[in-house]
MDTraj code that builds the backbone (N, CA, C; nanometers):
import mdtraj as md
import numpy as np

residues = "UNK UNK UNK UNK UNK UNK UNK UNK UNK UNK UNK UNK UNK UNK UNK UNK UNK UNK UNK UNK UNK UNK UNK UNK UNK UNK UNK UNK UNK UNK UNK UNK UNK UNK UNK UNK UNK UNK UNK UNK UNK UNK UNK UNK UNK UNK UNK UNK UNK UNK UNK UNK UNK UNK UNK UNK UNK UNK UNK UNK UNK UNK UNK UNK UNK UNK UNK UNK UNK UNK UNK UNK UNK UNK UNK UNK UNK UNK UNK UNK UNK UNK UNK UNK UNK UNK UNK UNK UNK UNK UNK UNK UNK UNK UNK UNK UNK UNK UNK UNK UNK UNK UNK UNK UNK UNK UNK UNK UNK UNK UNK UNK UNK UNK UNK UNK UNK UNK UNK UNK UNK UNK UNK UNK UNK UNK UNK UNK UNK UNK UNK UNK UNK UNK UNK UNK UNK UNK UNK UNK UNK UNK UNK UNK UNK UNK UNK UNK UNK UNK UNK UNK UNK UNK UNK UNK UNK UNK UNK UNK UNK UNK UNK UNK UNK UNK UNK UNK UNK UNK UNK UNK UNK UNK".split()
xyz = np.array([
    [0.8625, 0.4496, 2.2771],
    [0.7227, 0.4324, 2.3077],
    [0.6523, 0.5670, 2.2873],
    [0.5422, 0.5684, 2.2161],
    [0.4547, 0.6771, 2.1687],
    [0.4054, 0.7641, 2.3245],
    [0.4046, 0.8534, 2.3368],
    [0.3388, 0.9313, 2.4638],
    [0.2171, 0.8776, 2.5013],
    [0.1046, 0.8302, 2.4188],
    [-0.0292, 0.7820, 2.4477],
    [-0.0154, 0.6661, 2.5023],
    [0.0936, 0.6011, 2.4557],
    [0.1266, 0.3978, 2.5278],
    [0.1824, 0.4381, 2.6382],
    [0.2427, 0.5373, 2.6990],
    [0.3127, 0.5703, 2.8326],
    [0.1771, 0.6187, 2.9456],
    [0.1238, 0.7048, 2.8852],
    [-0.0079, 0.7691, 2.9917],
    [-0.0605, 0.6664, 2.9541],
    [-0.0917, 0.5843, 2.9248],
    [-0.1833, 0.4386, 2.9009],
    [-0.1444, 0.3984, 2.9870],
    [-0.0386, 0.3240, 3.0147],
    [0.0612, 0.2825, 3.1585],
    [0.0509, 0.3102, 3.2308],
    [0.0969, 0.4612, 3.2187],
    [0.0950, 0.5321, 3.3923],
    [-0.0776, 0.5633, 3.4218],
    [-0.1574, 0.5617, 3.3702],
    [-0.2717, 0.5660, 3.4321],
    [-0.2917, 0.4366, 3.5296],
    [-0.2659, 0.3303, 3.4991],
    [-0.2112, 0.2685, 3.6158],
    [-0.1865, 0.2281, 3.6656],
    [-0.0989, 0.2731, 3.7449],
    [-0.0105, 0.2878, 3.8290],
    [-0.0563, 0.4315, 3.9701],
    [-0.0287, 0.3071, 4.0915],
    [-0.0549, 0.3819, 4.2276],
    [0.0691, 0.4761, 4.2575],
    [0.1755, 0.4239, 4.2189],
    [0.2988, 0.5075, 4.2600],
    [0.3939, 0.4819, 4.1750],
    [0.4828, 0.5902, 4.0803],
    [0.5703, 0.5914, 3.9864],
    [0.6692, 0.6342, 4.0845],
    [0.7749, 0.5434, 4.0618],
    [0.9620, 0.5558, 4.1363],
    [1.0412, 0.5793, 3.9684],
    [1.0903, 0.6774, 4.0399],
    [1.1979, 0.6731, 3.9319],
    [1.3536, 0.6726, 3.9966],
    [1.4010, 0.5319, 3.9497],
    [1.5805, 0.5745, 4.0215],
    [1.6382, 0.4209, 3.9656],
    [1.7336, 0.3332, 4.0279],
    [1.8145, 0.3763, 4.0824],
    [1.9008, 0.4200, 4.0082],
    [2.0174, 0.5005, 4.0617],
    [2.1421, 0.4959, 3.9647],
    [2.1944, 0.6852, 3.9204],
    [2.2679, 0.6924, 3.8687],
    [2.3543, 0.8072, 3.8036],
    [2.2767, 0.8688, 3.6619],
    [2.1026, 0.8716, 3.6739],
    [2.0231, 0.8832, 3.5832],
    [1.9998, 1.0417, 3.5673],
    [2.0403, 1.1767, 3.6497],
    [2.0149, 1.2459, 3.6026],
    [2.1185, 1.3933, 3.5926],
    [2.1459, 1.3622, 3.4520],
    [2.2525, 1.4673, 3.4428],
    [2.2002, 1.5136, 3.2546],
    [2.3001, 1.5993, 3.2488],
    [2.2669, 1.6689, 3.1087],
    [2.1763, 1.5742, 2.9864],
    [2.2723, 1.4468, 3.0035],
    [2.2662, 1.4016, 2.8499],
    [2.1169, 1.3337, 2.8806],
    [2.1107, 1.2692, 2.9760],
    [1.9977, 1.1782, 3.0290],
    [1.8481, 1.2591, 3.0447],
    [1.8339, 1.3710, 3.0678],
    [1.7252, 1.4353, 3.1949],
    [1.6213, 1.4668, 3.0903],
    [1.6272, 1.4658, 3.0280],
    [1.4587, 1.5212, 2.9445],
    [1.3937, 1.3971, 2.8985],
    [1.4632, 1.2824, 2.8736],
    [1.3806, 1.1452, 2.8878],
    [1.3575, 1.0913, 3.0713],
    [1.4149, 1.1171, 3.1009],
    [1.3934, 1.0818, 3.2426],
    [1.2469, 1.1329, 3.3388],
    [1.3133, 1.2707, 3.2935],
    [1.2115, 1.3998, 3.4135],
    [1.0479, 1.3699, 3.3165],
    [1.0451, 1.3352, 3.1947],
    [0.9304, 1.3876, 3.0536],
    [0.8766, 1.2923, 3.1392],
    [0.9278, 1.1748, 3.1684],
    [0.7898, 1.0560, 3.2178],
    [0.7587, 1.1071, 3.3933],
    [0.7970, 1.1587, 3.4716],
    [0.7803, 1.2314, 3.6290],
    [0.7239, 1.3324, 3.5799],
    [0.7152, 1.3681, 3.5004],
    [0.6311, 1.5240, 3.4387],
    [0.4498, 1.5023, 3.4216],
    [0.4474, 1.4204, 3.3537],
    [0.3975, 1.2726, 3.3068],
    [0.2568, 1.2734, 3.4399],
    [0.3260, 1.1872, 3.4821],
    [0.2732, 1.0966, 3.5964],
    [0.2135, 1.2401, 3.6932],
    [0.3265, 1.3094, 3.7421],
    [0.2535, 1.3985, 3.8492],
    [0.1495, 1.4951, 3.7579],
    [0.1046, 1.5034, 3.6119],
    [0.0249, 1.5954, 3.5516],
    [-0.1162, 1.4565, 3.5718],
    [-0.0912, 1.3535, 3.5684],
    [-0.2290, 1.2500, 3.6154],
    [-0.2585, 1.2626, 3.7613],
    [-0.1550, 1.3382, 3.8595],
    [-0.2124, 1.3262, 3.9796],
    [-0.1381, 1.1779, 4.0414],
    [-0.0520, 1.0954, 4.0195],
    [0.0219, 1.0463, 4.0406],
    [0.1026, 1.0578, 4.1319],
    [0.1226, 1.0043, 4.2953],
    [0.2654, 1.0009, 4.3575],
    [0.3858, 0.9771, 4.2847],
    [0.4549, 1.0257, 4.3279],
    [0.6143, 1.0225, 4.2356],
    [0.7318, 1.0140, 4.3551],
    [0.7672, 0.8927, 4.3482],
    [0.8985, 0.8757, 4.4403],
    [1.0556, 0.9015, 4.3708],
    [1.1299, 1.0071, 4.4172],
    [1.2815, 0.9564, 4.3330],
    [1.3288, 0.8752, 4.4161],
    [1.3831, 0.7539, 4.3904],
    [1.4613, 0.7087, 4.4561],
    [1.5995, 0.6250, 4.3937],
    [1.6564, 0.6957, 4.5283],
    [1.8457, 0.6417, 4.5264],
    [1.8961, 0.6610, 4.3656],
    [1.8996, 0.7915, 4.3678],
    [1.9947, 0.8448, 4.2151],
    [2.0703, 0.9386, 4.2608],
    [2.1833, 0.9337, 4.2035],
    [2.3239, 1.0171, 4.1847],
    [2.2797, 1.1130, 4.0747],
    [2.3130, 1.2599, 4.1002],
    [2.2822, 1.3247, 4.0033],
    [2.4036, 1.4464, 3.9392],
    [2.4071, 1.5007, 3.8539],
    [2.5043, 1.5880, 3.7739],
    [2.6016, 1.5246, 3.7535],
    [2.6760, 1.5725, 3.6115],
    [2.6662, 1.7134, 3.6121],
    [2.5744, 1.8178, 3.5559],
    [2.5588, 1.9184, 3.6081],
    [2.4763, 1.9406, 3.5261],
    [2.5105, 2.0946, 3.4312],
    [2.5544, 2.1341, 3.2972],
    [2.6158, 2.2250, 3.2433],
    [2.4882, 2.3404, 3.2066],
    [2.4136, 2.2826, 3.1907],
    [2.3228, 2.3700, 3.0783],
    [2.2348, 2.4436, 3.1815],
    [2.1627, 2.5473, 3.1738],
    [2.0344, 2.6351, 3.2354],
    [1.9618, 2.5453, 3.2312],
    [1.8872, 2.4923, 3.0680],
    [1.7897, 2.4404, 3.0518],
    [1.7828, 2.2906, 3.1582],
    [1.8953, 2.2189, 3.2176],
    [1.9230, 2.1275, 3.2608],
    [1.8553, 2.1424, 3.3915],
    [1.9227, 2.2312, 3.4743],
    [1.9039, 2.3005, 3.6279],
    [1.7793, 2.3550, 3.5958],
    [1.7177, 2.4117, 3.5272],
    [1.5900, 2.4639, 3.5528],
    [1.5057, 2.3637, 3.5809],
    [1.4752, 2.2522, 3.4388],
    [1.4183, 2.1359, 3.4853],
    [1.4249, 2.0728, 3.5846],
    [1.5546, 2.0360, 3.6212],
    [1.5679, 1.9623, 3.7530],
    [1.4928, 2.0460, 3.8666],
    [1.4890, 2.1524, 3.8916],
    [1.4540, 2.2209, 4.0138],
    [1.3042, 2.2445, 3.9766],
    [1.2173, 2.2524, 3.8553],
    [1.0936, 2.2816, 3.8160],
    [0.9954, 2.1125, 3.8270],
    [1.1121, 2.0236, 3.7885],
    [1.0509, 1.8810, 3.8218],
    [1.0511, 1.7985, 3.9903],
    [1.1799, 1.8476, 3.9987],
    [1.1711, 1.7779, 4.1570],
    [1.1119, 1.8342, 4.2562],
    [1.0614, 2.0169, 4.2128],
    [0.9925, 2.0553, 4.3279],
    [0.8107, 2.0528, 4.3410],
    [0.7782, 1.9486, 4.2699],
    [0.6732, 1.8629, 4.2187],
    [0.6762, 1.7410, 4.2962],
    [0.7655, 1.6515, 4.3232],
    [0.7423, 1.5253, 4.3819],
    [0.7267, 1.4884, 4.4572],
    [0.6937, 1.3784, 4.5276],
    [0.6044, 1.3488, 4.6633],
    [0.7206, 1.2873, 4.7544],
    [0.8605, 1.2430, 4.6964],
    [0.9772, 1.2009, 4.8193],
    [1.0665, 1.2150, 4.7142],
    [1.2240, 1.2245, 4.7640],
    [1.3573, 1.2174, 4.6743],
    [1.3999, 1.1906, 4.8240],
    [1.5383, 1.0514, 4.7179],
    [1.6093, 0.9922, 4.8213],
    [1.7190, 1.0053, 4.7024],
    [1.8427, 1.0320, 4.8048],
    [1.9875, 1.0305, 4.6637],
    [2.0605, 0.9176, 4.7395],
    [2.1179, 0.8888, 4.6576],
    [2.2660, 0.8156, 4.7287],
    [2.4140, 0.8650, 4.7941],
    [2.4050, 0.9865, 4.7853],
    [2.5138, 1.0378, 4.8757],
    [2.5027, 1.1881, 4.8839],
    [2.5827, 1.2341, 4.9932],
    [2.5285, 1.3848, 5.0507],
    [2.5642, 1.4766, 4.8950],
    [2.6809, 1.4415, 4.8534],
    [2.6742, 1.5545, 4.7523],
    [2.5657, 1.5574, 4.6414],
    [2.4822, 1.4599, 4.6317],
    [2.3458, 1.4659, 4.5566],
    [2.2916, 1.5679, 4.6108],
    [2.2366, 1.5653, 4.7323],
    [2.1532, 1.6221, 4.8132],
    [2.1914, 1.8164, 4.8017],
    [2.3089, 1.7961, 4.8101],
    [2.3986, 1.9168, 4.8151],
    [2.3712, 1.9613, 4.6730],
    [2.3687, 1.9340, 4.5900],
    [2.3764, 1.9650, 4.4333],
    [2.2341, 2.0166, 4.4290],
    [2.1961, 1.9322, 4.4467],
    [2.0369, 1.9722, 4.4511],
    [1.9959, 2.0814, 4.5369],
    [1.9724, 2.0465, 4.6587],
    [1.9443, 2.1718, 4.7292],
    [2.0228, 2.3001, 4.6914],
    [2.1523, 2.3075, 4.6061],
    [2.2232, 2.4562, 4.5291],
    [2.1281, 2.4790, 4.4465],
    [2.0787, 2.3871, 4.3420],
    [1.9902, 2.4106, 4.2750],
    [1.8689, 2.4705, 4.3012],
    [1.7862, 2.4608, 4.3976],
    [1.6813, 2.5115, 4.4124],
    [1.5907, 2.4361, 4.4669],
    [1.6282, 2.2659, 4.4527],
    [1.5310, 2.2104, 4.5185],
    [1.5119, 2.2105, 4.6553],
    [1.3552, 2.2649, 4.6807],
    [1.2988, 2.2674, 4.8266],
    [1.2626, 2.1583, 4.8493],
    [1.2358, 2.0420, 4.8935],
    [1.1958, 1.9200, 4.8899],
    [1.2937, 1.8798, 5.0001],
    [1.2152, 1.7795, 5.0834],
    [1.3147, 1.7274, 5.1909],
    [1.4134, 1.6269, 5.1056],
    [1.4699, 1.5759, 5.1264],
    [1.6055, 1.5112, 5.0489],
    [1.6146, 1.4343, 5.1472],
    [1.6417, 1.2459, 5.1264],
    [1.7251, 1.1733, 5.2273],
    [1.8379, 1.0841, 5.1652],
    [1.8990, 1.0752, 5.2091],
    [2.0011, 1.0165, 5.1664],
    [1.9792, 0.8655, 5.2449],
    [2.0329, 0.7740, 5.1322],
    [2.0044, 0.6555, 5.1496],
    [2.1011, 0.5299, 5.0394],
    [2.1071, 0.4186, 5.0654],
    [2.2408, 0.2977, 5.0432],
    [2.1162, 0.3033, 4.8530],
    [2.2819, 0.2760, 4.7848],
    [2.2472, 0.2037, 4.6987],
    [2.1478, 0.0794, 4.6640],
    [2.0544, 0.0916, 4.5488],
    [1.9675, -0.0341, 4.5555],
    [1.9689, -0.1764, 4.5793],
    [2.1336, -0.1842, 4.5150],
    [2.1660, -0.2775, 4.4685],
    [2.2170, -0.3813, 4.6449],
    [2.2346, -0.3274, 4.6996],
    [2.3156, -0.3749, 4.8400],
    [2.1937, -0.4389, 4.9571],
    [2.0686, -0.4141, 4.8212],
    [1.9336, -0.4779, 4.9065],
    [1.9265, -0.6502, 4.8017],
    [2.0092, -0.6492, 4.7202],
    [2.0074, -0.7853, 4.6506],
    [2.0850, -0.9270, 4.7669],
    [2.0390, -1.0149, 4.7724],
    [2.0809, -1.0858, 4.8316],
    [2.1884, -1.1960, 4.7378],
    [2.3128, -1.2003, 4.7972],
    [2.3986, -1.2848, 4.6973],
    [2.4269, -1.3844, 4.6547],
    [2.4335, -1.4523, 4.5457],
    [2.4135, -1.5780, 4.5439],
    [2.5342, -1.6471, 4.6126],
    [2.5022, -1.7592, 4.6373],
    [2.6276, -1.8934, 4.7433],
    [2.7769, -1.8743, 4.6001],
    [2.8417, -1.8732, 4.6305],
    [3.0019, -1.8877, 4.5711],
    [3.0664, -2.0122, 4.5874],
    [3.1338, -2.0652, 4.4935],
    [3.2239, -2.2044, 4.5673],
    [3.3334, -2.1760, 4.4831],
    [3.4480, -2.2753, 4.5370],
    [3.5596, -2.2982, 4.4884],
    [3.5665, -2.2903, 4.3754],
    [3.4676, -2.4397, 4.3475],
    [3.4309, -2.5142, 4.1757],
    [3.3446, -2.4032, 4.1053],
    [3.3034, -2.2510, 4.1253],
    [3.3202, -2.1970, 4.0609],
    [3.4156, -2.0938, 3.9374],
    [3.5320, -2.0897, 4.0950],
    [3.6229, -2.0386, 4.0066],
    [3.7322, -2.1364, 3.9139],
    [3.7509, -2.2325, 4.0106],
    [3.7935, -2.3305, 3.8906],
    [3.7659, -2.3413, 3.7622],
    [3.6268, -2.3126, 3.7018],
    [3.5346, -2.3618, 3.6199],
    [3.6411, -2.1918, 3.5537],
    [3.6080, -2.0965, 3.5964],
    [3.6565, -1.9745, 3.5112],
    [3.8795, -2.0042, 3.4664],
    [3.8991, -2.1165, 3.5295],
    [4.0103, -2.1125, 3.5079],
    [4.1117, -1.9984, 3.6792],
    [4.0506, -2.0110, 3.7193],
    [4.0930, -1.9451, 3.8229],
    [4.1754, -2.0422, 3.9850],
    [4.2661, -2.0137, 4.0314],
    [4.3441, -2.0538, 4.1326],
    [4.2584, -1.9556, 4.2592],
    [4.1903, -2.0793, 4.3162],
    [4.1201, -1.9942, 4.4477],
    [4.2489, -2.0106, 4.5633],
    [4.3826, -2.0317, 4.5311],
    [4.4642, -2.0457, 4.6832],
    [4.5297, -1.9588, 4.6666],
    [4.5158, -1.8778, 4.5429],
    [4.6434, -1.7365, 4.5442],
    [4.5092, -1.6141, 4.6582],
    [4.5654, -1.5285, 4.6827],
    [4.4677, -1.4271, 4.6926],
    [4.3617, -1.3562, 4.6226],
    [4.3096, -1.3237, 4.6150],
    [4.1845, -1.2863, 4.4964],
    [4.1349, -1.1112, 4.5115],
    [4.1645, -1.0206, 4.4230],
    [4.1340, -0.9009, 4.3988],
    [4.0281, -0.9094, 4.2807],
    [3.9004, -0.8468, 4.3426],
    [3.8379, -0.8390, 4.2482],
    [3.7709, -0.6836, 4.2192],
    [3.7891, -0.6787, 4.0838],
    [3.7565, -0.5246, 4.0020],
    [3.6195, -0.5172, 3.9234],
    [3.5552, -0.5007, 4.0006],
    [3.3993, -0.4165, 3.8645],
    [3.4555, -0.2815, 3.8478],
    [3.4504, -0.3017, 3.6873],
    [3.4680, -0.1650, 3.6582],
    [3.3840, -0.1191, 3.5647],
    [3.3739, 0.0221, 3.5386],
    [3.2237, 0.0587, 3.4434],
    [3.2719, 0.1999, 3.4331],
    [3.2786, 0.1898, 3.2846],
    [3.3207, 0.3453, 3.2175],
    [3.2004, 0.4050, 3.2240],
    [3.3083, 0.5643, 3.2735],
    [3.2061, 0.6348, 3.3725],
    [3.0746, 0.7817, 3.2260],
    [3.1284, 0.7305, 3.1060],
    [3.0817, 0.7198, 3.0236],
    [2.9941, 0.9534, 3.0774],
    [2.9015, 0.9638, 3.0189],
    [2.8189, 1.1332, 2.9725],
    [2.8269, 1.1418, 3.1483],
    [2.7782, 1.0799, 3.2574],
    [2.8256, 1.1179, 3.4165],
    [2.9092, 1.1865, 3.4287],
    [3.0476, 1.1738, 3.3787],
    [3.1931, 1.2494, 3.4160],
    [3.2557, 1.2664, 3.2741],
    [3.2169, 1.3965, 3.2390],
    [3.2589, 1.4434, 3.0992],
    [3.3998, 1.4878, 3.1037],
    [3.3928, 1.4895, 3.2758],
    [3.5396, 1.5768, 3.2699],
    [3.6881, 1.5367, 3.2624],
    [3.6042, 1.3637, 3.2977],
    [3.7585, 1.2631, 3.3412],
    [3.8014, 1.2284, 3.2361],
    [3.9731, 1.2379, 3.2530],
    [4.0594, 1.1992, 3.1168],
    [4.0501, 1.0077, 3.1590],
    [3.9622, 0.9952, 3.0442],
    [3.9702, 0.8365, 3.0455],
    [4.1011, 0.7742, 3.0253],
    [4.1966, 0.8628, 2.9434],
    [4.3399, 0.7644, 2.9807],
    [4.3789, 0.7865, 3.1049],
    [4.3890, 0.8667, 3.1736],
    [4.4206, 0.8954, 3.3422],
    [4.3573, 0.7866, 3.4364],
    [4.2190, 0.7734, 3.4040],
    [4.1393, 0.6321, 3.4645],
    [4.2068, 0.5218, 3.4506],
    [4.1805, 0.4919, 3.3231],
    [4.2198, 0.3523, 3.2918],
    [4.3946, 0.3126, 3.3853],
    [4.4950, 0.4487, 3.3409],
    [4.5963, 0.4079, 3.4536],
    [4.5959, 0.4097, 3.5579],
    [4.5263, 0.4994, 3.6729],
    [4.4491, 0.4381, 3.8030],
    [4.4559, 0.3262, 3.8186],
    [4.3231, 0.2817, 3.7420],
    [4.2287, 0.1462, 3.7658],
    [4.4460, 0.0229, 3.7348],
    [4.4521, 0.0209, 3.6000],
    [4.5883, -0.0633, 3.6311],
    [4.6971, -0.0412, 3.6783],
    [4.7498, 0.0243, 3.7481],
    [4.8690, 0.1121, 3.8616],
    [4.7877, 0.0635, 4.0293],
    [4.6660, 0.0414, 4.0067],
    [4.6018, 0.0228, 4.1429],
    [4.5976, -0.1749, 4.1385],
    [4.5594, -0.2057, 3.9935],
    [4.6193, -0.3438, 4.0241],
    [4.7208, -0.4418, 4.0136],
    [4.8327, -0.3841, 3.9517],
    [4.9412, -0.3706, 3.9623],
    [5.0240, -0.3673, 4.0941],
    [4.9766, -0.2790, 4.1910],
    [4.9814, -0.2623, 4.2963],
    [4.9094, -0.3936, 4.3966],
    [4.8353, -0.4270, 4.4143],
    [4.7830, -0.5575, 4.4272],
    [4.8562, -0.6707, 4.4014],
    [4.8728, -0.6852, 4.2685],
    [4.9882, -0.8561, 4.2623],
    [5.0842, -0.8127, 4.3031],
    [5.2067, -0.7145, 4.3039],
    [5.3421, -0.6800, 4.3510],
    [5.3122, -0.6869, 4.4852],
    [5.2114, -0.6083, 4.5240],
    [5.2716, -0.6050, 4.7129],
    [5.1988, -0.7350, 4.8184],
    [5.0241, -0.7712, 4.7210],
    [5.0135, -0.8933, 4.7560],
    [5.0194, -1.0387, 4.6839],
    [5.0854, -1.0400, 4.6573],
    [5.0934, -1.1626, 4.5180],
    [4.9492, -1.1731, 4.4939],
    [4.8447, -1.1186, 4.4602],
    [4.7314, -1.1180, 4.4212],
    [4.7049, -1.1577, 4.2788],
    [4.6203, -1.2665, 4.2743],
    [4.5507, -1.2658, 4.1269],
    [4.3973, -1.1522, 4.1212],
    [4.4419, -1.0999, 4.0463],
    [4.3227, -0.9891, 3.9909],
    [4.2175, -1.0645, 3.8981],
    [4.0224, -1.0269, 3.9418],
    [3.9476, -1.0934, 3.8555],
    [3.8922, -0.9870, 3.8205],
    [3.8297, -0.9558, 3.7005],
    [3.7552, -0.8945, 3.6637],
    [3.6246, -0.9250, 3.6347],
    [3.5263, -0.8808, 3.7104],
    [3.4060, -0.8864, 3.7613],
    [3.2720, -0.8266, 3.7098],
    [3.2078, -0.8681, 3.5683],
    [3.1519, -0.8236, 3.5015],
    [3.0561, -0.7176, 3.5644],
    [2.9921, -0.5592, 3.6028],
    [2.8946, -0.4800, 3.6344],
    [2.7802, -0.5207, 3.5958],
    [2.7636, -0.5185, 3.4440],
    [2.6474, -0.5332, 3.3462],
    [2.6543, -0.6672, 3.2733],
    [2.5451, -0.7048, 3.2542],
    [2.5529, -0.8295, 3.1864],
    [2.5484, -0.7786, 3.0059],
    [2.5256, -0.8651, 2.9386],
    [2.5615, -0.8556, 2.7940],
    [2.7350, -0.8474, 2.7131],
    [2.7391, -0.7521, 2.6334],
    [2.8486, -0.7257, 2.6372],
    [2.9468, -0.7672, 2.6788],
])
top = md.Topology()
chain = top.add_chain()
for i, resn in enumerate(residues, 1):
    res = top.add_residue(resn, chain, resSeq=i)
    for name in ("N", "CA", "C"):
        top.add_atom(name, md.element.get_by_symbol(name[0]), res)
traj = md.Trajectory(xyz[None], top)
């Protein structure tokens, strides 16, 4: 989207949120922060809310972060070491920590004749795995080390509880 169709937008708008989620680290932050840059240069409230943030490698990374967030009108992270990262950084800004977005969704009803329908035995025990490669967030993790985790951990599951393991789509598409 062209910069003029965005300030077209955000003109308005009473209050720009930007969150939820693991949105600001190296690879992500200059599309992220450019539109909070944005908004608070119209005079705009600017809420962060409930994001996980770093890593963060670069100067240019940490500077922004601490030159943008000490601009905004609230930041809420999702767990203390956000808060902690940040406040190393420089941000002065009160910080609260607060639950994931997602745990404000209400769930839909489940039945039996659902899992049937997937081919599934609802009388064995049931382990279920969302999993989501942790992808530019954790540059540091040896994804083959994960992946044996994640199956050594369910593995562990059918052996000690005769468990059938489901795998539990995160994201839709794909």
């Amino acid at each position: 989207m062209h910069k003029d169709n965005v300030l077209e937008e955000l003109r308005k708008l009473d209050l720009f949120i930007l969150g939820g989620g693991g949105i600001l680290y190296d690879e992500s932050i200059e599309a992220f922060l450019r539109d909070v840059n944005w908004a608070k240069e119209l005079e705009i409230p600017v809420m962060i809310y409930a994001i996980s943030v770093g890593p963060f490698k670069t100067p240019e990374s940490k500077q922004l972060v601490v030159e943008t967030l000490n601009k905004v009108d609230k930041i809420t992270v999702r767990e203390g070491e956000a808060k902690r990262i940040l406040h190393d950084l420089g941000v002065n800004q009160e910080i609260e920590i607060t639950s994931d977005p997602g745990l404000l969704l209400k769930p839909q009803s489940f039945t039996k004749e659902m899992l049937k329908k997937e081919g599934i035995d609802s009388d064995n025990h049931l382990v279920g795995f969302s999993v989501r490669e942790p992808g530019p967030a954790a540059p540091d993790l040896n994804i083959e080390q994960y992946h044996a985790i994640l199956a050594n951990a369910a593995d562990f599951m059918v052996e000690r509880y005769d468990a059938q393991i489901i795998f539990v789509p995160m994201e839709g598409g794909e």
